[in-house]
C-alpha positions, 0 to 999 in steps of 0.5 A: 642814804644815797635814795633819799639823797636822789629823793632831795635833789628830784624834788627840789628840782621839781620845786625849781621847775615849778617856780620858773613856771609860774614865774613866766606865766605872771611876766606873760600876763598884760596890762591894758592901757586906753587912751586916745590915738594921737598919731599914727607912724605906719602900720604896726606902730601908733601913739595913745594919750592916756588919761592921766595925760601918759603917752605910750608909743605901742607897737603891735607885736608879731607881725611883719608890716612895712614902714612908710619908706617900703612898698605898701607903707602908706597903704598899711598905715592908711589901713591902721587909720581907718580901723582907728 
């Protein structure tokens, strides 16, 4: 009795684990969103304006850009510009 008791309790356990996997995976997939650039506000930081007249602040992820009042703010702001 105790086996199949261990037997229930390892596979609903695995049953858990594999939930919460895919889970995190479909929370991981992004969307895309095009749209033309209305403003730029520093390096890492822009706004779009969608089609259907939706605006989005974006905020591009990991990584450590400085804002406009820091040492090379302009200079990465201008750098954001003209990939743009």
């Amino acid at each position: 009795m105790n086996y199949y008791v261990n037997y229930f309790f390892l596979l609903i356990k695995n049953i858990v684990f594999i939930v919460q996997f895919f889970l995190i995976i479909s929370l991981s997939i992004v969307s895309s969103i095009t749209g033309k650039v209305i403003k730029i506000y520093d390096g890492d930081t822009f706004r779009i304006d969608t089609k259907k007249m939706e605006e989005y602040k974006i905020r591009i992820s990991d990584i450590d850009c400085p804002e406009k009042n820091q040492s090379y703010g302009i200079e990465a702001k201008n750098f954001l510009t003209k990939k743009f």
